[in-house]
N, C-alpha and C positions, 0 to 999 in steps of 0.2 A: 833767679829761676825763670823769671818769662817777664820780658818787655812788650809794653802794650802803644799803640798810640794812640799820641799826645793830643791835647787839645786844649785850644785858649781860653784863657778866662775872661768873660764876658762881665760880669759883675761879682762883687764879694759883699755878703750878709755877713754881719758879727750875729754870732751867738748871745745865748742868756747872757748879764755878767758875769765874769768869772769862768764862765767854757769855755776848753779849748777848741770845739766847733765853732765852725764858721759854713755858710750854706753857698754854693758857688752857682752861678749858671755858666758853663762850658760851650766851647763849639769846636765841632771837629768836620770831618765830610760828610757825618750822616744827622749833622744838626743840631740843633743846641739841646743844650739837658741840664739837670737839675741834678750836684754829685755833694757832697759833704767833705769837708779838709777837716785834719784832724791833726792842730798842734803843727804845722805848716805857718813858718813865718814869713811875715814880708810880704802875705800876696794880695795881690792886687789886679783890677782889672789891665790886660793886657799881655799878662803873665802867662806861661806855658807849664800845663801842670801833664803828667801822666795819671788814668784815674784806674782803678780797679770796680767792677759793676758799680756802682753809686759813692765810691770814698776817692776824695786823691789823694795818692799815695807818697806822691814825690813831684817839686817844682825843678823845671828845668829850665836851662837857657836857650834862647829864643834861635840858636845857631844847631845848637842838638836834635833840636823840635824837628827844625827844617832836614836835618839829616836825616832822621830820624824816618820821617815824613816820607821823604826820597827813596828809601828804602824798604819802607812795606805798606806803602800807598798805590792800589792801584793806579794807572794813569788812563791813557784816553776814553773816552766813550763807544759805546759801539752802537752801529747803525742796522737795529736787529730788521729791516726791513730786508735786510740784503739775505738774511740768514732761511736759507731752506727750509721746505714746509718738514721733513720728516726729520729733519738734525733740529729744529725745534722740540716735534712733539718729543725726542729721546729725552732732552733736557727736562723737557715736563715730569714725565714718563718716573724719572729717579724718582722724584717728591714721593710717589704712591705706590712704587714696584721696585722688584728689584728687575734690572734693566737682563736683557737676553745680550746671548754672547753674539749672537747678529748684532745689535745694537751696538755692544761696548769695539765691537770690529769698527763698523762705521764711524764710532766717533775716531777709530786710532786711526783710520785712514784717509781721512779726509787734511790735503792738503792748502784749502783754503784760508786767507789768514783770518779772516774777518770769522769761521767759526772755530779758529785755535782762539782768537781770543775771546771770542763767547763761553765756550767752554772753561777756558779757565776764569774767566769773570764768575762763571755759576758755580764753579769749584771753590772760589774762594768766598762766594754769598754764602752757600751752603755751611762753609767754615766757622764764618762770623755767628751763622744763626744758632751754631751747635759747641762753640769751642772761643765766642766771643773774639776781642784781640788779643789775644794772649800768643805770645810770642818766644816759648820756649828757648832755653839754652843750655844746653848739657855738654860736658867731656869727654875725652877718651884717653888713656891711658896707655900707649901701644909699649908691654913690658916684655916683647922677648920678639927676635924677629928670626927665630929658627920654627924649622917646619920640618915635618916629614913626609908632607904630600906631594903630587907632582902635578898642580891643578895647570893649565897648557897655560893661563893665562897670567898667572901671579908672577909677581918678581921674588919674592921669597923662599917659589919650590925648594924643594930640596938639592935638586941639579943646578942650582943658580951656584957658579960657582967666583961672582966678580961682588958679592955680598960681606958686608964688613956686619959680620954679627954680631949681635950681643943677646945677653939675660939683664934682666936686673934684678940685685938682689931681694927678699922679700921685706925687708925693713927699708930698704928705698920705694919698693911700692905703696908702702904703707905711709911713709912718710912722705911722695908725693901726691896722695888721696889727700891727706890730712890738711896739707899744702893751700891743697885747691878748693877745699873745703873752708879750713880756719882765715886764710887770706884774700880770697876773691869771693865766696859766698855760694860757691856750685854746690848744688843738691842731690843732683846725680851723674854717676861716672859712670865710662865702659872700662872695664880691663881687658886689653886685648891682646892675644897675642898669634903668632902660628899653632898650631895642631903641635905644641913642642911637651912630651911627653919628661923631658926633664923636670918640670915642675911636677910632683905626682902630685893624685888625688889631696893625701894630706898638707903637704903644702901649701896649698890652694884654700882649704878649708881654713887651717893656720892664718893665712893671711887677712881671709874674711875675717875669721873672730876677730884680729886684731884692728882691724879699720873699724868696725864694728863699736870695738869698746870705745875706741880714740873718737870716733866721729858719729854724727846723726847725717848719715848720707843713705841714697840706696843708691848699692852695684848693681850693677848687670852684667855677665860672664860673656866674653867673646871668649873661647877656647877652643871650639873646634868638636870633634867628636872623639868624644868621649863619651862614658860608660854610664848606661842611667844609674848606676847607684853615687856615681859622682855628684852627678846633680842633684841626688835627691841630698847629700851629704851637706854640696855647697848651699843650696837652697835654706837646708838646717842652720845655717851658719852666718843665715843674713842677705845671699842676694835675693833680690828684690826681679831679677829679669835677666833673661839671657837674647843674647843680639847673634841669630844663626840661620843666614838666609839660604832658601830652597836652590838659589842660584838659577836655575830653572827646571818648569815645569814637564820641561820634555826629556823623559827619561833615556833615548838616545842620544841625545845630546846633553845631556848631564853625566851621562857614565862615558862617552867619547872625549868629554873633559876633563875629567877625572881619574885616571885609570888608577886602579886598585882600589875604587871609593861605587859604591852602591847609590842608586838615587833612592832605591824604595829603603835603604837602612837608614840613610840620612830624614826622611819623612816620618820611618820610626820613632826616632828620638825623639825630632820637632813634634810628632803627637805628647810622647812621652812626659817630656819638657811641659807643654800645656796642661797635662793630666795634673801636676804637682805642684800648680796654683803659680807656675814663672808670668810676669809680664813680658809676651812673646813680641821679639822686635826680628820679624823677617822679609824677605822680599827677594829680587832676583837683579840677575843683569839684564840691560838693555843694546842690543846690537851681536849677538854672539854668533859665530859663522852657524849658518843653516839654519837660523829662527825667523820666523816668519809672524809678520803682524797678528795671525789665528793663534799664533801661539803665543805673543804676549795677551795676547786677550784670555787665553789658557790662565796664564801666569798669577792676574789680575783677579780672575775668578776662585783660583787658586788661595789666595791672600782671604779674597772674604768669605768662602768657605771655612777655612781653616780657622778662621778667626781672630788673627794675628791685631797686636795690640798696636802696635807699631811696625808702619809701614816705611821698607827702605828698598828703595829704588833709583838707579842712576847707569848711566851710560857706561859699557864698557871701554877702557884704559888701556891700549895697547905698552906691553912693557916690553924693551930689549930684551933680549937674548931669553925668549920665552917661543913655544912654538906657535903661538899667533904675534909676533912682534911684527910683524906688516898686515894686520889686520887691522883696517881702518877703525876708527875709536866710534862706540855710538852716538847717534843723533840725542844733540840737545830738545830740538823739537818735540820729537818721539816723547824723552823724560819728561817735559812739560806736560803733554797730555795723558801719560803716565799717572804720572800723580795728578793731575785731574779728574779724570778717570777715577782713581780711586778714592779720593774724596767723595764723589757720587757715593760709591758704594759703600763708603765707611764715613762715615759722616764727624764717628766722634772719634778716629785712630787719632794718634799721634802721627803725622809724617816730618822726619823731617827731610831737609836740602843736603841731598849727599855731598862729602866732599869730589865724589867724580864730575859732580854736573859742577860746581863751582872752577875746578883744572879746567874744563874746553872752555867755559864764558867767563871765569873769574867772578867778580862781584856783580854782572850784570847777570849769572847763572842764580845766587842768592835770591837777587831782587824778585827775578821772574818768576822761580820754585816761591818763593812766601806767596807772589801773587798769583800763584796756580791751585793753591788749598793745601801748600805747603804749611807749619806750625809749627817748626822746631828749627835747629841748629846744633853741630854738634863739635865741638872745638878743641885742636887738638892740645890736650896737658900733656904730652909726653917730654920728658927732661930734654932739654937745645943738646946736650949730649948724645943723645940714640937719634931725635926725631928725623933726620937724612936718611936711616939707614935703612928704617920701615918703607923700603919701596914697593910697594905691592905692583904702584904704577908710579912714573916718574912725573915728576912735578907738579907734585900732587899742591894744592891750593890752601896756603896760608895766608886769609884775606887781613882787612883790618875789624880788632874785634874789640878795641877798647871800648864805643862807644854800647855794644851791647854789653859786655861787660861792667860797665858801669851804671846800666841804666835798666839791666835785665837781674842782674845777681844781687841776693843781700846775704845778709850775716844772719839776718833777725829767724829767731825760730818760726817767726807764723809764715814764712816764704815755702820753709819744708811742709808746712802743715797746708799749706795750698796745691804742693806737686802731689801731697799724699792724697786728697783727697780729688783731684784730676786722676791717677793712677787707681783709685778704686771702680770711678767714673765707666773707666774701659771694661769691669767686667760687670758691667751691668746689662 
């Protein structure tokens, strides 16, 4: 469910006789501490343990650590001398207000490196103080890649005619939930698919109950738009959250992208959705022709407004044979301060590192988003038979994921009983 990091072990206390505690003093970046191991063999000073607030949880090897490390460790320091008197107070400024859309402009506009990485320095402080190291890790499921829509920039429209489609049946969806549940230790999934009305209402419901009975997971619906009694149905039936981004906030440009699609019907639902207790996972693109910096600050405000649980944001993906297919792809930059930015404002959202920002920079896209007040991950489970053909955007980013995998997922029920009670967390 969420990998933390690591830190060494500095000394080891045995317990009473006979306890399986032992009392450890640890060091990591922010210094030594005082954590409890529990039924942890073998350790010993020197040793690399992962801890959870005061218990360690699991001993690692000293080469994992360092990756480990590598990977959601910030790196250099910053020299705040250099940093502007009014791009200071803004950073202040979060601590005690919520910041102005002047303000959240200026942080998006500023091309200086030294306050990109102040900024995401304070996005990811912010992170730690509210959300610990917890290092989420979630799936996705992409079970159908037919659509009926004709969004300008997807590769799955419906006019996409060089598309090898598929469905999957509903006892293979179920039996790859179950999969990824009973064998790797995932605690929650996305079912995604196109806007593909082949699946009806019941079927959908259908499948929930049966994951459901089979597994202790929670879903979240990517589906598309559909009908609120849908949702009220599926929601009955077990998901936990629906993943359905605004795309954006500028309603001419959201309906020039979309033809035969409403931006104020699509805002609808997303209230709708919220009203019926879904964990809301939304967010927009970054880069899309005619959007302008005031209007991702729109976008941005838009989210904490709304009060979206989970924040998903990433650059747009030019796909062939789409009518922005020579449309330059968005700024990784831009994403970074994106989700920085809205960690200011959201202090305890889930965000995670979309797979788009990981396509333009690959695993140094990861690294950055975790150290921008990124918090999650989202990996794709879809069966090696369909996952080529979900192209939304081509070459899309399948990094390496074993070592999260193996050091973020358990089997053990108290891992669910941790995602569950992070997930109530957001609606407080």
């Amino acid at each position: 469910m969420c990998l933390t990091i690591p830190a060494k072990v500095v000394s080891v206390e045995e317990g009473l006789s006979g306890s399986p505690i032992r009392n450890l003093i640890v060091e990591d970046s922010k210094g030594r501490k005082e954590v409890k191991a529990l039924m942890i063999d073998d350790l010993k000073a020197g040793d690399w343990v992962l801890y959870s607030f005061d218990t360690a949880v699991r001993k690692i090897g000293a080469d994992d650590a360092r990756e480990i490390l590598e990977l959601l460790e910030p790196r250099a320091g910053i020299d705040v001398t250099r940093l502007k008197t009014d791009f200071v107070n803004i950073l202040k400024a979060c601590h005690t207000r919520m910041l102005e859309r002047e303000e959240v402009i200026r942080l998006l506009k500023t091309s200086d490196p030294i306050e990109i990485k102040a900024l995401c320095s304070e996005a990811n402080t912010i992170r730690q103080a509210n959300l610990k190291d917890f290092f989420c890790i979630h799936g996705i499921i992409e079970f159908s890649n037919h659509c009926v829509r004709e969004c300008h920039y997807c590769g799955l429209r419906r006019g996409s005619r060089d598309v090898t489609r598929y469905r999957m049946e509903p006892q293979e969806i179920v039996a790859a939930v179950a999969d990824a549940v009973d064998k790797r230790g995932y605690k929650l999934i996305v079912l995604q698919s196109g806007d593909d009305f082949l699946y009806t209402d019941d079927m959908l419901v259908d499948i929930l109950k049966e994951i459901k009975k089979r597994c202790q997971v929670f879903i979240f619906m990517s589906v598309g738009e559909r009908g609120l009694d849908c949702y009220k149905r599926m929601r009955e039936a077990g998901a936990s959250g629906v993943l359905f981004r605004f795309e954006t906030s500028h309603e001419a440009i959201y309906n020039t992208l979309h033809p035969g699609q409403s931006f104020r019907q699509r805002v609808e639902l997303l209230k709708g959705m919220k009203e019926m207790g879904y964990y809301v996972a939304s967010g927009f693109l970054i880069g899309l022709p005619g959007q302008t910096v005031e209007d991702i600050a729109d976008d941005i405000l838009f989210m904490k407004f709304f009060g979206v649980n989970m924040v998903t944001v990433g650059p747009f993906v030019p796909c062939e044979k789409t009518p922005l297919a020579t449309h330059p792809h968005g700024s990784a930059e831009m994403t970074l301060k994106v989700t920085a930015i809205s960690r200011l404002l959201m202090p305890r959202a889930k965000i995670p590192v979309t797979t788009a920002l990981e396509t333009i920079e690959s695993e140094e896209g990861r690294r950055l988003g975790l150290s921008s007040g990124a918090n999650s991950l989202m990996f794709n489970l879809t069966p090696e038979r369909y996952r080529d053909d979900y192209r939304i955007y081509p070459n899309k980013y399948h990094g390496n994921e074993a070592i999260w995998e193996k050091y973020g997922l358990s089997k053990e029920i108290l891992s669910y009983k941790m995602l569950e009670k992070k997930m109530l967390e957001a609606f407080v």
